[in-house]
N, C-alpha and C positions, 0 to 999 in steps of 0.2 A: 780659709787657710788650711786646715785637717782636709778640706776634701780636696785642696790642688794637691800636695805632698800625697794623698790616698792613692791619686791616678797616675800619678810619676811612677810609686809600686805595684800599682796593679798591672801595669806595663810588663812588668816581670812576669810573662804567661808560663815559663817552665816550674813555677814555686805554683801554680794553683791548686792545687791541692794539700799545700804547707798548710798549718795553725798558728797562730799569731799565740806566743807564750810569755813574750814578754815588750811591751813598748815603753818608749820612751821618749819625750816630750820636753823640749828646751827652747825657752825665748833669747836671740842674741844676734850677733850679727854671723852669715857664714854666704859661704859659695852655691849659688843656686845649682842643684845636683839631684840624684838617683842615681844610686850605684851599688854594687853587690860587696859588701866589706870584706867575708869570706864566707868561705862555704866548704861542707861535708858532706857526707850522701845524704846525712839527716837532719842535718841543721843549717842552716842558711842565716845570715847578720844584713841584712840590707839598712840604709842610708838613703833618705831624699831630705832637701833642705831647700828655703826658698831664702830671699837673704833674711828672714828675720826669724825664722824659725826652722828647727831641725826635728825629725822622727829617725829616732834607730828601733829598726824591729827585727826581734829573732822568732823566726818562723822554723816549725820541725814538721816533717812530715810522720801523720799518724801511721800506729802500728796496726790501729784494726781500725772497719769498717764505722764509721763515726755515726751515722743514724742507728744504728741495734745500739750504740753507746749510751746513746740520751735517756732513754728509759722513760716511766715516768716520773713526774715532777708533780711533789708535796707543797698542799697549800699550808701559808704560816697567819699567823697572829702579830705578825711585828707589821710597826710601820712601812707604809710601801711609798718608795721615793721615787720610783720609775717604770714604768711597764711599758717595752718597744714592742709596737704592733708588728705583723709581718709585712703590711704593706710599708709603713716608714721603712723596714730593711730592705724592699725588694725597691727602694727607690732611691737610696742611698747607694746600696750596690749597681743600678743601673748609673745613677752620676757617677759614679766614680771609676767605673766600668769594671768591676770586680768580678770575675769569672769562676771563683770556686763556687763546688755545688754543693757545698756548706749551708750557703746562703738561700739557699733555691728548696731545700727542703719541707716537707709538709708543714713544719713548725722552725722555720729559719733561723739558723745563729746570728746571734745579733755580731753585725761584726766592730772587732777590737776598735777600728777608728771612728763608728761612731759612736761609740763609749764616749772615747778620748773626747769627741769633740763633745758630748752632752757635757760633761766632766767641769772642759776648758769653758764654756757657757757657765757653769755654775761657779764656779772660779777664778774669775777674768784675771786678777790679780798675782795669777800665778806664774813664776817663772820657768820652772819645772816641775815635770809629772813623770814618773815613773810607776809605772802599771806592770803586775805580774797576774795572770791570768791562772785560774787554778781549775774551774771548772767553765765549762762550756752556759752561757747565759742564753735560752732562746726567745723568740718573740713569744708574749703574751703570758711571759715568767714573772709575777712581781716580785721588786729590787726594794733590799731597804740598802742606804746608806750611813754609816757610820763614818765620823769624822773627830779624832781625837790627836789633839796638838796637830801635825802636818801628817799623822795614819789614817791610810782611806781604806775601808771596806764597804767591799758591794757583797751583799750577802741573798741568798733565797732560800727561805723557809729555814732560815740556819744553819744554810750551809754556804761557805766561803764561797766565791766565786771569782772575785779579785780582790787582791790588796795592793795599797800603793804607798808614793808618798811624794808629798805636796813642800815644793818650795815657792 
């Protein structure tokens, strides 16, 4: 379901090199679509929905060169909930047909929808998810998750990475 809605927006080949900063996830009935909601030179709002579920995502495009961004990455002592390999990413993005070279890097960003979809796995129960992305998560990063009342944090090595929240 995350990956037919994934390939409806990766359709959108003029945003490849946008970042996904904020998604959002809702179970319901709607018009099967993709569509660009609006747009600015730097911000973009796109919409796909199939009839039973909708993704609205705000993608921006970065201001600087996003691999010298990554830096390196501190190991922690917290629980680790998840750690995406880069092959799972580079096979995810090939399903889905995702063309930013985000993903394609020596240490791949794991990208935003298969967050969502590990997420919605873990969650089945859920009607909506709204994801704000704060840092960049890459393969072979480990994730702990925090889950308090419906606040979700994906955290690495104590540092934020995304918050959400869960209806």
């Amino acid at each position: 379901m995350i990956r037919e809605l994934a390939k409806k927006l990766s359709a959108f080949d003029e945003f490849v090199d946008f970042v996904i900063i904020e998604l959002q996830f809702r179970r319901g009935i709607f018009d099967a679509s993709a569509e660009v909601v609006k747009e600015h030179s730097s911000m973009v709002l796109l919409r796909a929905s199939s009839l039973e579920v909708e993704l609205v995502v705000k993608i921006i495009r970065p201001r600087k060169e996003i691999a010298s961004a990554l830096g390196c990455r501190i190991q922690s002592s917290e629980k680790v909930w998840r750690v995406f390999t880069a092959s799972e990413v580079l096979n995810f993005v090939a399903a889905i047909g995702d063309k930013n070279p985000i993903h394609q890097l020596k240490s791949p960003i794991v990208p935003a929808f298969l967050i969502l979809e590990t997420i919605c796995a873990e969650f089945v129960d859920c009607q909506s998810i709204k994801l704000k992305f704060k840092n960049f998560i890459t393969a072979g990063e480990p994730l702990s998750l925090h889950v308090d009342n419906n606040r979700l944090e994906i955290t690495s090595a104590g540092v934020k990475k995304v918050s959400g929240e869960l209806s």
